[in-house]
PDB file of the backbone (N, CA, C, O) and the ligand in Angstrom, with CONECT records:
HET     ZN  A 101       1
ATOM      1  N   UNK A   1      97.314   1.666 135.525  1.00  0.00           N
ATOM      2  CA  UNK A   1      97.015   2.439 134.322  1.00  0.00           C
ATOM      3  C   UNK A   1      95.507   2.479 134.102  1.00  0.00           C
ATOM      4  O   UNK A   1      94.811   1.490 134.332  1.00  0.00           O
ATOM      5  N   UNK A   2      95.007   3.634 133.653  1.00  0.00           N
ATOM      6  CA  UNK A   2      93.598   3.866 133.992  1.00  0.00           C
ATOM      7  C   UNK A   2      93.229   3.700 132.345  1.00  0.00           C
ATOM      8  O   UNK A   2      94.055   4.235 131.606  1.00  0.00           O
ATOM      9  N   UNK A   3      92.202   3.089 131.745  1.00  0.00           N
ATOM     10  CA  UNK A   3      92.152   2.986 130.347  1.00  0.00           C
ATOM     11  C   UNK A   3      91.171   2.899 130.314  1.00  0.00           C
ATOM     12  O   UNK A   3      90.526   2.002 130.858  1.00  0.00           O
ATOM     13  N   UNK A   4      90.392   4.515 129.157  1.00  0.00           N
ATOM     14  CA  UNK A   4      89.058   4.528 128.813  1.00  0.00           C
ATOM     15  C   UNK A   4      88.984   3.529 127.323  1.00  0.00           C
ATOM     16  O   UNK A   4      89.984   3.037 126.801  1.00  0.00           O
ATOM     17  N   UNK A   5      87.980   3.418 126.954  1.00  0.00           N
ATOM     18  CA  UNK A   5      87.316   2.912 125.255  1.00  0.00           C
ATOM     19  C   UNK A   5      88.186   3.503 124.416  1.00  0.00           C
ATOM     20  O   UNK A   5      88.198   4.731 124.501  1.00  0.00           O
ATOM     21  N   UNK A   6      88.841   3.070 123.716  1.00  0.00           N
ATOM     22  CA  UNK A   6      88.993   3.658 122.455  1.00  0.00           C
ATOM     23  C   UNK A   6      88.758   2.570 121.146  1.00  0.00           C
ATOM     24  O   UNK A   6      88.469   1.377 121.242  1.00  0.00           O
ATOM     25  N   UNK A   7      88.905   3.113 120.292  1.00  0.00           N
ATOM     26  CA  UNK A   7      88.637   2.178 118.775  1.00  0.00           C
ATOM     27  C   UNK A   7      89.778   1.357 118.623  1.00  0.00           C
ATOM     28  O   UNK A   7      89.501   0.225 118.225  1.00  0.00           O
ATOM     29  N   UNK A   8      91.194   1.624 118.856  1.00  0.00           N
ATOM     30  CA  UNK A   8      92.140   0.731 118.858  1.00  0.00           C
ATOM     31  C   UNK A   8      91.947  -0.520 119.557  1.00  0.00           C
ATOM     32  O   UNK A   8      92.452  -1.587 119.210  1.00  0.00           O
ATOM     33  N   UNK A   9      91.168  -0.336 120.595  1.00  0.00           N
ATOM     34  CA  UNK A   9      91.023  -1.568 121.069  1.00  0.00           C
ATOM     35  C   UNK A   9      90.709  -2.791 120.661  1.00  0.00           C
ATOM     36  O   UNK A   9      91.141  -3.871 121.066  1.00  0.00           O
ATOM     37  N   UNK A  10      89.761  -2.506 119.654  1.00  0.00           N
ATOM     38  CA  UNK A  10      89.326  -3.540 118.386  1.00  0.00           C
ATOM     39  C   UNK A  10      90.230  -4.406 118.243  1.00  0.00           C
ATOM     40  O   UNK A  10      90.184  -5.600 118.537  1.00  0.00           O
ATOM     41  N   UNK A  11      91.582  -3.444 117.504  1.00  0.00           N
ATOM     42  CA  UNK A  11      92.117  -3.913 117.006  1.00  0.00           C
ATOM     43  C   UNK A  11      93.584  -4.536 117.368  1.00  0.00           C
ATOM     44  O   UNK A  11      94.574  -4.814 116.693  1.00  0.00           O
ATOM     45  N   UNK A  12      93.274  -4.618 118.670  1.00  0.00           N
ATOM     46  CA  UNK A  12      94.660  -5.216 119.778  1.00  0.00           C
ATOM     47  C   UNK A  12      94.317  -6.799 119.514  1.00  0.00           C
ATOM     48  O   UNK A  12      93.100  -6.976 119.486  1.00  0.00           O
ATOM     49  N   UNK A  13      94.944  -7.774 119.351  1.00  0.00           N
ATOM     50  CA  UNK A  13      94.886  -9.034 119.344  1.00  0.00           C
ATOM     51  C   UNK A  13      94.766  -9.333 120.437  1.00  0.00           C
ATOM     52  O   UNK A  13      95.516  -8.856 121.288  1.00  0.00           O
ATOM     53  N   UNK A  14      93.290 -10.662 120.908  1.00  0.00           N
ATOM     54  CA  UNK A  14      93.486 -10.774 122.077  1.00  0.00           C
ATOM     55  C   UNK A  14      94.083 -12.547 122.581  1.00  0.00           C
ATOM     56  O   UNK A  14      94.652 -13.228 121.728  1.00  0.00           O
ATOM     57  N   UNK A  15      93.912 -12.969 123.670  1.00  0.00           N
ATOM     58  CA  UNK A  15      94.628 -14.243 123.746  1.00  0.00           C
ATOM     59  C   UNK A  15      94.079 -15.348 123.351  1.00  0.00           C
ATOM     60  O   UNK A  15      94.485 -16.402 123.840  1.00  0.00           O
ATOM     61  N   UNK A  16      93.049 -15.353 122.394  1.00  0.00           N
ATOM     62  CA  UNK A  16      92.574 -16.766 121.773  1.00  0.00           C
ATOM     63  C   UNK A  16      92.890 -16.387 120.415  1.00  0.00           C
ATOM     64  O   UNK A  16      92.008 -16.725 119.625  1.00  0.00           O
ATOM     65  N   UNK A  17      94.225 -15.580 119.717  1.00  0.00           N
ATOM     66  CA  UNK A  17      93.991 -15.878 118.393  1.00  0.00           C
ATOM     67  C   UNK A  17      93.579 -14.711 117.537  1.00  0.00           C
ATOM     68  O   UNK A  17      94.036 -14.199 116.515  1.00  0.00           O
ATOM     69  N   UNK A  18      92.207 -14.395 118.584  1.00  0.00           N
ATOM     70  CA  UNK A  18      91.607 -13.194 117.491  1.00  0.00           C
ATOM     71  C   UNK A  18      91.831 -11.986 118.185  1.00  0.00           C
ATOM     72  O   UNK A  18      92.831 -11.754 118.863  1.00  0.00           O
ATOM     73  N   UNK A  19      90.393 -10.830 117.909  1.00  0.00           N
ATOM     74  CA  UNK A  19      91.029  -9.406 118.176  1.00  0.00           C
ATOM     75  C   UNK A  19      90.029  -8.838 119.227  1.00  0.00           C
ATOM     76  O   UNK A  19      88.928  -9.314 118.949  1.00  0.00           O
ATOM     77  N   UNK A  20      89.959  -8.210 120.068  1.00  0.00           N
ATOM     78  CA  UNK A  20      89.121  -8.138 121.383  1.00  0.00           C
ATOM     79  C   UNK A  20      88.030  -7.161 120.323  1.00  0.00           C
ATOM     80  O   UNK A  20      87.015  -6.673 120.819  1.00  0.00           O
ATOM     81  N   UNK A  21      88.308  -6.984 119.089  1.00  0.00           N
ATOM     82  CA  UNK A  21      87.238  -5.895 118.462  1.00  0.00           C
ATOM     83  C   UNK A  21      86.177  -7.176 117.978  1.00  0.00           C
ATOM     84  O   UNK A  21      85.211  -6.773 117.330  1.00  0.00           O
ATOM     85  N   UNK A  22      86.227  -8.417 118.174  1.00  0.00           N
ATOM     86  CA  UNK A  22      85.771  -9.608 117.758  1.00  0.00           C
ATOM     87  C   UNK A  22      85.073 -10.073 118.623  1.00  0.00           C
ATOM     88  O   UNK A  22      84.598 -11.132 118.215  1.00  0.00           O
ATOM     89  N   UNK A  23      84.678  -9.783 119.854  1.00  0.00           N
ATOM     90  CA  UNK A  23      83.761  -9.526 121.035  1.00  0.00           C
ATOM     91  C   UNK A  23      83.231  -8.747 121.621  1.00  0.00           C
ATOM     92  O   UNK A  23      82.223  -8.890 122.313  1.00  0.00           O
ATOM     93  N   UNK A  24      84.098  -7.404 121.341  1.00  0.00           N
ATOM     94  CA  UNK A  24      83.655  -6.140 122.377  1.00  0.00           C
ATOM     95  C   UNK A  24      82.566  -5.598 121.781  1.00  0.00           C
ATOM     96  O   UNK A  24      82.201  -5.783 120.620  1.00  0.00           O
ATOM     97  N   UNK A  25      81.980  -4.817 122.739  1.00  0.00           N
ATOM     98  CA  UNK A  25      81.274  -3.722 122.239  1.00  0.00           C
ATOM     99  C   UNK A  25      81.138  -2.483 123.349  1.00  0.00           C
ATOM    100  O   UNK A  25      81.049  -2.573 124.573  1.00  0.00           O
ATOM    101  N   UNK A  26      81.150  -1.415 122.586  1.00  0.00           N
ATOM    102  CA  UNK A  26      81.369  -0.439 123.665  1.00  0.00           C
ATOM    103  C   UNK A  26      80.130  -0.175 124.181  1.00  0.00           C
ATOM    104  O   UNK A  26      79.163  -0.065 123.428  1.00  0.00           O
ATOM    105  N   UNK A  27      79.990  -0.006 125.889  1.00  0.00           N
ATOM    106  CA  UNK A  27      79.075   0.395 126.186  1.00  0.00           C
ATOM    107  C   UNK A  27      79.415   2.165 127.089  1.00  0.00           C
ATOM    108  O   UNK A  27      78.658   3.057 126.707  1.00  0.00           O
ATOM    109  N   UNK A  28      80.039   2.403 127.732  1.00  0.00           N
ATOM    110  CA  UNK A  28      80.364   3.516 127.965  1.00  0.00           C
ATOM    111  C   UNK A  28      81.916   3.896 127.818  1.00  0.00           C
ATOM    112  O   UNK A  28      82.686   3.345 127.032  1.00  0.00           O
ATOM    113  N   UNK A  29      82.254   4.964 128.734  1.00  0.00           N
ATOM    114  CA  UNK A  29      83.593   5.455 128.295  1.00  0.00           C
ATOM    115  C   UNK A  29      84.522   4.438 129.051  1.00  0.00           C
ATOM    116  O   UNK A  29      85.705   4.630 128.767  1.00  0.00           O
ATOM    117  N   UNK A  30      84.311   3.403 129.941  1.00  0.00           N
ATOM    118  CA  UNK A  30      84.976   2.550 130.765  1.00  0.00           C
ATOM    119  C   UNK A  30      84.541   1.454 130.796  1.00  0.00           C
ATOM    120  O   UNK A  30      85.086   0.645 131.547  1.00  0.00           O
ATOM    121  N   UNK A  31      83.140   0.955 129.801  1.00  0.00           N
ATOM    122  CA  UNK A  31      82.961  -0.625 129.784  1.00  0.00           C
ATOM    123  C   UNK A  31      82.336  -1.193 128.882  1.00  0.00           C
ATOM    124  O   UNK A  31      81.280  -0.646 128.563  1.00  0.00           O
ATOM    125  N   UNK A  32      82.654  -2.232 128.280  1.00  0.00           N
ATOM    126  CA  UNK A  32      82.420  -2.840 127.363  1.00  0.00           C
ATOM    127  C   UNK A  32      81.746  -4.029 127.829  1.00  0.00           C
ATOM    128  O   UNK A  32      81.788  -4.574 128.932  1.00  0.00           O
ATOM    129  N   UNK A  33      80.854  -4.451 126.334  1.00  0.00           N
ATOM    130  CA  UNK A  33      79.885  -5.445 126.590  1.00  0.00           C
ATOM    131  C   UNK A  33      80.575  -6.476 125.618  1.00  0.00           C
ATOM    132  O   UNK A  33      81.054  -6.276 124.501  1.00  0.00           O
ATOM    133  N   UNK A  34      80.479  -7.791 126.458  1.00  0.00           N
ATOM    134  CA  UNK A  34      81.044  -8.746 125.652  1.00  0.00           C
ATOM    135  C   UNK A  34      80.167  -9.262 124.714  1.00  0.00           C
ATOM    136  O   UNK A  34      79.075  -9.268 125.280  1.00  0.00           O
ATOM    137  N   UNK A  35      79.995  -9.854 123.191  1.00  0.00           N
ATOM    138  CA  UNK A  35      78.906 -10.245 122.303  1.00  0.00           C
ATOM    139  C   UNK A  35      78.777 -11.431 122.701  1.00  0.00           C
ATOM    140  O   UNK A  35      77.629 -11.828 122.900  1.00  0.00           O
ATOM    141  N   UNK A  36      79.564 -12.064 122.862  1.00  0.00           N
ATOM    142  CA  UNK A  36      79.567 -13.809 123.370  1.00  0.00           C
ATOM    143  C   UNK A  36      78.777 -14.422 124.277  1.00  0.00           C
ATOM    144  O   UNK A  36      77.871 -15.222 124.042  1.00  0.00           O
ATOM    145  N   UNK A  37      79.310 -13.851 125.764  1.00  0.00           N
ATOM    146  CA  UNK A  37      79.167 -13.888 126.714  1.00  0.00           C
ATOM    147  C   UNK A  37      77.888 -12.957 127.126  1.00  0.00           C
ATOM    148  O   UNK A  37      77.271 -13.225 128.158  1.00  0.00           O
ATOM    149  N   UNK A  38      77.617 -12.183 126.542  1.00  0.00           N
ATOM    150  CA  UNK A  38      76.872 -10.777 127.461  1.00  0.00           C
ATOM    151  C   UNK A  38      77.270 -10.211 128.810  1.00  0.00           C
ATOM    152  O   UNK A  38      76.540  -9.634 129.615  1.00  0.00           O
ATOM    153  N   UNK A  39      78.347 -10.439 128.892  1.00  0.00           N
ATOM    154  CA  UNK A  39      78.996  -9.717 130.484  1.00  0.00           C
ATOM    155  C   UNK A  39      79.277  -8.605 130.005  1.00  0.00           C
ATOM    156  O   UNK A  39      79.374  -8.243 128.833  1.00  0.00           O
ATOM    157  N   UNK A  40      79.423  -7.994 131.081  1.00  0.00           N
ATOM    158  CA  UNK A  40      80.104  -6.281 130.871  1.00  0.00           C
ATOM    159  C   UNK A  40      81.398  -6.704 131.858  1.00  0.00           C
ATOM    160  O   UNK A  40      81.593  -7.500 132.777  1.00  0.00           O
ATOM    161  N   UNK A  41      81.992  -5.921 131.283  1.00  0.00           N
ATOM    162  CA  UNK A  41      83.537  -5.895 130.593  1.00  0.00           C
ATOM    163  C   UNK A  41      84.222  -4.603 131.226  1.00  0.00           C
ATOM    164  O   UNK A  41      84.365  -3.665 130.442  1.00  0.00           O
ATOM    165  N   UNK A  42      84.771  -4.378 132.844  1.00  0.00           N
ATOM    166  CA  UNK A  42      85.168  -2.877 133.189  1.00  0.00           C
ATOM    167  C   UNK A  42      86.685  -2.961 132.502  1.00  0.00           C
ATOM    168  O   UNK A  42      87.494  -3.859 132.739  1.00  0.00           O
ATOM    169  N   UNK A  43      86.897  -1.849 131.611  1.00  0.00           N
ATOM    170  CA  UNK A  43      87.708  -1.522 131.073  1.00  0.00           C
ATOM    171  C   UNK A  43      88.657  -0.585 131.642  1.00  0.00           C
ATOM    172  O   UNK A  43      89.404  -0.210 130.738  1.00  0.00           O
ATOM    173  N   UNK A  44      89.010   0.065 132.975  1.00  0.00           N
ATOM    174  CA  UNK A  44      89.601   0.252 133.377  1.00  0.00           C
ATOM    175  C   UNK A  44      91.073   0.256 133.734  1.00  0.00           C
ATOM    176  O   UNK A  44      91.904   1.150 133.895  1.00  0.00           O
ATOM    177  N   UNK A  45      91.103  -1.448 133.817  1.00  0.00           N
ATOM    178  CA  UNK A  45      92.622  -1.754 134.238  1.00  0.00           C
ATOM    179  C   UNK A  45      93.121  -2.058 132.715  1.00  0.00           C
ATOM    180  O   UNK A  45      94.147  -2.736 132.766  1.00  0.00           O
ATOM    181  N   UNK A  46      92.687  -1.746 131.255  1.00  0.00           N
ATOM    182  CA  UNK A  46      93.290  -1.800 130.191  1.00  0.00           C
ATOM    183  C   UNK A  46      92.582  -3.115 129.015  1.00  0.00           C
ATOM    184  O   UNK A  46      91.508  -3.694 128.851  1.00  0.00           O
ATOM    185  N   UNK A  47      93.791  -3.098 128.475  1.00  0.00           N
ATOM    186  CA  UNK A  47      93.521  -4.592 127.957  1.00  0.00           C
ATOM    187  C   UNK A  47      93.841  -5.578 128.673  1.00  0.00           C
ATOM    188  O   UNK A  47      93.641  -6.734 128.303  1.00  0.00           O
ATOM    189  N   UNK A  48      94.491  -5.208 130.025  1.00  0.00           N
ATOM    190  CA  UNK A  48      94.850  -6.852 131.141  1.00  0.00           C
ATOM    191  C   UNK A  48      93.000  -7.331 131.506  1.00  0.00           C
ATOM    192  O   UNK A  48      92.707  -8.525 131.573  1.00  0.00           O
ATOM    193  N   UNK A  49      91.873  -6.184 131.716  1.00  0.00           N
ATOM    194  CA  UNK A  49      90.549  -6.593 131.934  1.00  0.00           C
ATOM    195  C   UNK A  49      90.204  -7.480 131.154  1.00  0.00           C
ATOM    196  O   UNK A  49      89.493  -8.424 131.498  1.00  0.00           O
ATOM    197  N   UNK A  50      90.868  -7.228 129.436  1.00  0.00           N
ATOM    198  CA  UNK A  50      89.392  -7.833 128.163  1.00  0.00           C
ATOM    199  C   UNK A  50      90.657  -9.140 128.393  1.00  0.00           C
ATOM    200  O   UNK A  50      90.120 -10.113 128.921  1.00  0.00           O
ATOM    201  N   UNK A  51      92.136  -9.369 128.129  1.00  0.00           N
ATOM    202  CA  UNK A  51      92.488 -10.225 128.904  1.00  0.00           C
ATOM    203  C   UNK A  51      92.034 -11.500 129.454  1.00  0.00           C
ATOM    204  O   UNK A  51      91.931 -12.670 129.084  1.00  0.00           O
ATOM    205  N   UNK A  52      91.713 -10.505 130.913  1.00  0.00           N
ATOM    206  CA  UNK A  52      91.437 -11.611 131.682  1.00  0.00           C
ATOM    207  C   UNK A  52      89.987 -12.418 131.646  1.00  0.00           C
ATOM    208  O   UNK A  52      89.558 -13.402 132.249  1.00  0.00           O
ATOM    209  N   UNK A  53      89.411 -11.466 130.584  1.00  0.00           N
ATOM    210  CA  UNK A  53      87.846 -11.319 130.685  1.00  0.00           C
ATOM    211  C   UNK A  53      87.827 -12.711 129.598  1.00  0.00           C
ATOM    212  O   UNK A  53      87.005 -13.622 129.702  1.00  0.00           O
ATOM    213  N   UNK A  54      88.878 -12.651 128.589  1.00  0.00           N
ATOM    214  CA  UNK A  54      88.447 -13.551 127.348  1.00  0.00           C
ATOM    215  C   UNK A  54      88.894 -15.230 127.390  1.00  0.00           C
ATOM    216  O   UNK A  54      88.670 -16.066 126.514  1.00  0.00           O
ATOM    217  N   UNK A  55      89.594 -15.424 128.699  1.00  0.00           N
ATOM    218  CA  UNK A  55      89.900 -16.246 129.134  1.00  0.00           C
ATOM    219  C   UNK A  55      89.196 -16.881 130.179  1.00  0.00           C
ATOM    220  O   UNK A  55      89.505 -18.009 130.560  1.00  0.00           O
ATOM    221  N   UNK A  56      88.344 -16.282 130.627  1.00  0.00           N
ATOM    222  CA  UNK A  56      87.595 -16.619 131.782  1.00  0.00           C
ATOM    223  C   UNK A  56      86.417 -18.142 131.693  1.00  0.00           C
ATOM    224  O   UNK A  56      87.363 -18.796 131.256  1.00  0.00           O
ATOM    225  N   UNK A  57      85.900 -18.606 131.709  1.00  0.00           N
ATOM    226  CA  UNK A  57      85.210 -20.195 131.807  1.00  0.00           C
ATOM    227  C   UNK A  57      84.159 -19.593 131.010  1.00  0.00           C
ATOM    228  O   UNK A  57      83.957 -19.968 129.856  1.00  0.00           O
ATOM    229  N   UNK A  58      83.400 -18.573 131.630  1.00  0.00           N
ATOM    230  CA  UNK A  58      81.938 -18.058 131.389  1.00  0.00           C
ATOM    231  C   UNK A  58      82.547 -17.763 129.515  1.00  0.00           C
ATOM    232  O   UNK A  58      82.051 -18.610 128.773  1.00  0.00           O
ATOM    233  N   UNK A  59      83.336 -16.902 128.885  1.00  0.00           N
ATOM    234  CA  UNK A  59      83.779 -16.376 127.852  1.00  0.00           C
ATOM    235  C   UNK A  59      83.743 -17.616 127.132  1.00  0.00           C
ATOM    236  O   UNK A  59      83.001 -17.775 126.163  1.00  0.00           O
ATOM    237  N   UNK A  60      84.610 -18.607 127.620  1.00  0.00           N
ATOM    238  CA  UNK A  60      85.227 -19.784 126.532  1.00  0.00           C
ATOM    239  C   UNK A  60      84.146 -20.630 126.517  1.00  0.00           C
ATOM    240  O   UNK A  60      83.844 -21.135 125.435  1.00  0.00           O
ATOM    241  N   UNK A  61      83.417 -20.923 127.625  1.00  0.00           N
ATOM    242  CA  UNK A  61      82.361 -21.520 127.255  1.00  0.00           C
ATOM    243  C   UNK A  61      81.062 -21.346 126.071  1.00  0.00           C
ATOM    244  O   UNK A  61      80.439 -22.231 125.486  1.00  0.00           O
ATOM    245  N   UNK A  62      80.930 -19.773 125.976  1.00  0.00           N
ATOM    246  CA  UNK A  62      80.018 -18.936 125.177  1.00  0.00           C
ATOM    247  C   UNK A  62      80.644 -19.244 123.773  1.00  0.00           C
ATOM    248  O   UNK A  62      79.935 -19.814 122.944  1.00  0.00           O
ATOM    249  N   UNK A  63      82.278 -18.806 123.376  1.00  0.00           N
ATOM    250  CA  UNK A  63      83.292 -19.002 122.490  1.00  0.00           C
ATOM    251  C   UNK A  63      83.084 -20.190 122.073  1.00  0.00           C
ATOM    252  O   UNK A  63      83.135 -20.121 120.845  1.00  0.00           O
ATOM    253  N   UNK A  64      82.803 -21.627 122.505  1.00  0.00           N
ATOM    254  CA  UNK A  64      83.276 -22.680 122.073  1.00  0.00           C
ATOM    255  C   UNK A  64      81.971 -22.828 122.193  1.00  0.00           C
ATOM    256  O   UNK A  64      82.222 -24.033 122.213  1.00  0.00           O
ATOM    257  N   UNK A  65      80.860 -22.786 122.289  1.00  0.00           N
ATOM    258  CA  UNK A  65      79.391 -22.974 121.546  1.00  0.00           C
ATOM    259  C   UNK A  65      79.348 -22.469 120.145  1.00  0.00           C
ATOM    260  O   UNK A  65      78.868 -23.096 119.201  1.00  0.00           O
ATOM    261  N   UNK A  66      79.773 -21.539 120.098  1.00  0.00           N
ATOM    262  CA  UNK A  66      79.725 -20.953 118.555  1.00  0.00           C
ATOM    263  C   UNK A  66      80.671 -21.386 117.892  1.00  0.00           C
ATOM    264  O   UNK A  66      80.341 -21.575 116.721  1.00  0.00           O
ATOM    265  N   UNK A  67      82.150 -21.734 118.207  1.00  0.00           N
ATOM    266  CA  UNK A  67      82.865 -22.208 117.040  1.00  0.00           C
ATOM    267  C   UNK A  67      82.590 -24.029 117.332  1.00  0.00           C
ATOM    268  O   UNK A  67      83.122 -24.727 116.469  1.00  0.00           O
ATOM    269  N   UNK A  68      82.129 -24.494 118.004  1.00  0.00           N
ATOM    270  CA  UNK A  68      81.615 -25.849 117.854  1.00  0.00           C
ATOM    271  C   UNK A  68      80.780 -25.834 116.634  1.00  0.00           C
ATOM    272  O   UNK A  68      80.959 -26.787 115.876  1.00  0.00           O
ATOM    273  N   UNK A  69      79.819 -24.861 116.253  1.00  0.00           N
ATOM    274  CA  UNK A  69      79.369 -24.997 115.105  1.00  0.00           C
ATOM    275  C   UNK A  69      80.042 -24.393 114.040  1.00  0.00           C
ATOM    276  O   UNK A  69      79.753 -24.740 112.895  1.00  0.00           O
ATOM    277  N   UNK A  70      80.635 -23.801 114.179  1.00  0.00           N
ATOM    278  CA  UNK A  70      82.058 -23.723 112.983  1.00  0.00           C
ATOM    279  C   UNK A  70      82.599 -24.811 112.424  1.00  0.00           C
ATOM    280  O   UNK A  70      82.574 -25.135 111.236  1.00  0.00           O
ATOM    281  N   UNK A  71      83.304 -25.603 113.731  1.00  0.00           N
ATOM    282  CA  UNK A  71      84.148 -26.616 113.391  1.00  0.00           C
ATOM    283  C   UNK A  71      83.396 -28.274 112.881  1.00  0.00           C
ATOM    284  O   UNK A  71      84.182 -29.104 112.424  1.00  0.00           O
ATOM    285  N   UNK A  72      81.924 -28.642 112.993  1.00  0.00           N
ATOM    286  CA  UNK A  72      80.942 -29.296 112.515  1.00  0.00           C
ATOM    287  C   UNK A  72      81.224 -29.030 110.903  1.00  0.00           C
ATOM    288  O   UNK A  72      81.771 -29.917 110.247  1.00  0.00           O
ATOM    289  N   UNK A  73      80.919 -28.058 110.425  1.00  0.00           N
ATOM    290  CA  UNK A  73      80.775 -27.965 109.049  1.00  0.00           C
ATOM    291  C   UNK A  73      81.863 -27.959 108.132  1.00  0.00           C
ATOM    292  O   UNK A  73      81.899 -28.263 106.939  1.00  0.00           O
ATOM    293  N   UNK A  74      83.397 -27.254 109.491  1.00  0.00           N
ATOM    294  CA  UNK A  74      84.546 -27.476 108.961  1.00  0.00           C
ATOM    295  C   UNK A  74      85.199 -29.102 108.805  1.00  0.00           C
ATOM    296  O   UNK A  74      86.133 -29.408 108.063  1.00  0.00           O
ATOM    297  N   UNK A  75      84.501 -29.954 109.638  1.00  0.00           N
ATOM    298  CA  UNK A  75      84.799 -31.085 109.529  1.00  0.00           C
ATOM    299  C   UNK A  75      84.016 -31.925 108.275  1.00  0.00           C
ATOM    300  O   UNK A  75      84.428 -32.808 107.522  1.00  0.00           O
ATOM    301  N   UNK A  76      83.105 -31.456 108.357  1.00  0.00           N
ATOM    302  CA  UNK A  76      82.600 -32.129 107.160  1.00  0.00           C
ATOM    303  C   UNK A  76      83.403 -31.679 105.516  1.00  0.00           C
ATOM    304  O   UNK A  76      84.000 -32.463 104.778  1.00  0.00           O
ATOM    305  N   UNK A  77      83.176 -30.213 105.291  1.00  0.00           N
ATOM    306  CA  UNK A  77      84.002 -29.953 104.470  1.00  0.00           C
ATOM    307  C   UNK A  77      85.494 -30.500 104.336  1.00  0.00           C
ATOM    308  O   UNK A  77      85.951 -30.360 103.202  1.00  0.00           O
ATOM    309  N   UNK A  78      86.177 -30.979 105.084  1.00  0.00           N
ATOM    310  CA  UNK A  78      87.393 -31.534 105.192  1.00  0.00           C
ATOM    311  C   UNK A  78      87.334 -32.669 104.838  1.00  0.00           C
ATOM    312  O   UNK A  78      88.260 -33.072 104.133  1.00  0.00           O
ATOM    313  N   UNK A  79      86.314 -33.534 105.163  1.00  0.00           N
ATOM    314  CA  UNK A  79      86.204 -34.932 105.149  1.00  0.00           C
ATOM    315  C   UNK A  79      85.651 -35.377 103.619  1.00  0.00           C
ATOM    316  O   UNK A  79      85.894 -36.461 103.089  1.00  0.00           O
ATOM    317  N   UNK A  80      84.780 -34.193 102.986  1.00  0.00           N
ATOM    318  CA  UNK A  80      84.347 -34.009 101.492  1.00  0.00           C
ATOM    319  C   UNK A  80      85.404 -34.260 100.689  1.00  0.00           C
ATOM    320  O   UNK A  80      85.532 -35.238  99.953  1.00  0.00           O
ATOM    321  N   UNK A  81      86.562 -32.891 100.919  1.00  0.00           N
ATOM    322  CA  UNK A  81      88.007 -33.051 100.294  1.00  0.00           C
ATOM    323  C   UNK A  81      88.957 -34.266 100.431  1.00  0.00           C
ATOM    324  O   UNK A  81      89.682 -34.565  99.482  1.00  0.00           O
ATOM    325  N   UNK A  82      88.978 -35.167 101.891  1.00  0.00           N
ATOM    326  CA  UNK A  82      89.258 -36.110 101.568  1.00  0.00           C
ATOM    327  C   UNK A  82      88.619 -37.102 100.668  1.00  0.00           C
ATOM    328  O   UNK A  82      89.355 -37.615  99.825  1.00  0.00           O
ATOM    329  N   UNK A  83      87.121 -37.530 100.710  1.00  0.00           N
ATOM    330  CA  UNK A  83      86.575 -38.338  99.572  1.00  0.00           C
ATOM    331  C   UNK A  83      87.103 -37.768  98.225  1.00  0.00           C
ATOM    332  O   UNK A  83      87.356 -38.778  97.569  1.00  0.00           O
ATOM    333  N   UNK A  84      87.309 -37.013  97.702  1.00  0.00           N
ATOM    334  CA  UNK A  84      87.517 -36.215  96.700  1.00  0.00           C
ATOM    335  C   UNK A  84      88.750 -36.999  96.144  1.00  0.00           C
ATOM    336  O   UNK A  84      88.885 -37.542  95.048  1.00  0.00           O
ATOM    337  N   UNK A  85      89.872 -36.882  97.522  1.00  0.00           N
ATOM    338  CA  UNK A  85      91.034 -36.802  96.835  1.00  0.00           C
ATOM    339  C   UNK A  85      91.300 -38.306  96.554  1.00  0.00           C
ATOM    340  O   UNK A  85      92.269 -38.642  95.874  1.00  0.00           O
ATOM    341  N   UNK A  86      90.243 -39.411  97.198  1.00  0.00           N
ATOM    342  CA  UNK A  86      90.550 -40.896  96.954  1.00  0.00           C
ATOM    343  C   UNK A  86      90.269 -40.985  96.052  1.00  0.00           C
ATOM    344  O   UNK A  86      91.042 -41.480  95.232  1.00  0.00           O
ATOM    345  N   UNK A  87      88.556 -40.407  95.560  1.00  0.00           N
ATOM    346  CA  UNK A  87      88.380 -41.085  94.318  1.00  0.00           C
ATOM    347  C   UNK A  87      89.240 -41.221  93.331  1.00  0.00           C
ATOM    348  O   UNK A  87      88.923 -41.844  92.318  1.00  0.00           O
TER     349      UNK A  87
HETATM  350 ZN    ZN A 101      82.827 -12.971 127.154  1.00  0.00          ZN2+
END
């Protein structure tokens, strides 16, 4: 199946959870640039590409630099609410 860009794509859920519109960015009518990663992204073989693309070492590695600092502040905030709830 041959698959150009479209805007739906955004909004396809992809396999970590979120939505491939949460990385992509379009760069022509057949490839997308990943925000994470900075790879380009041939969009061709569909969403099996962004897929295979968002799973890949290079992706999750980029992915889990940035929510590592997510989950820092989420831990602290958590750990706030627990002091909270002893006092
Ligand atoms: Zn990527």
């Amino acid at each position: 199946m041959v698959l150009h860009y479209s805007d739906d794509l955004l909004k396809t859920p992809d396999p970590n959870g979120g939505k491939f519109g949460d990385w992509i960015v379009k760069k022509d009518t057949f490839n997308v640039t990943c925000r994470l990663c900075k790879s380009n992204v041939c969009i061709k073989e569909g969403e099996k590409a962004l897929a295979k693309h968002s799973s890949s070492a290079k992706h999750h590695k980029a992915k889990g630099a940035q929510a590592g600092t997510g989950n820092i502040f989420q831990a602290f905030a958590q750990q706030d609410a627990k002091q909270r709830e002893y006092k």
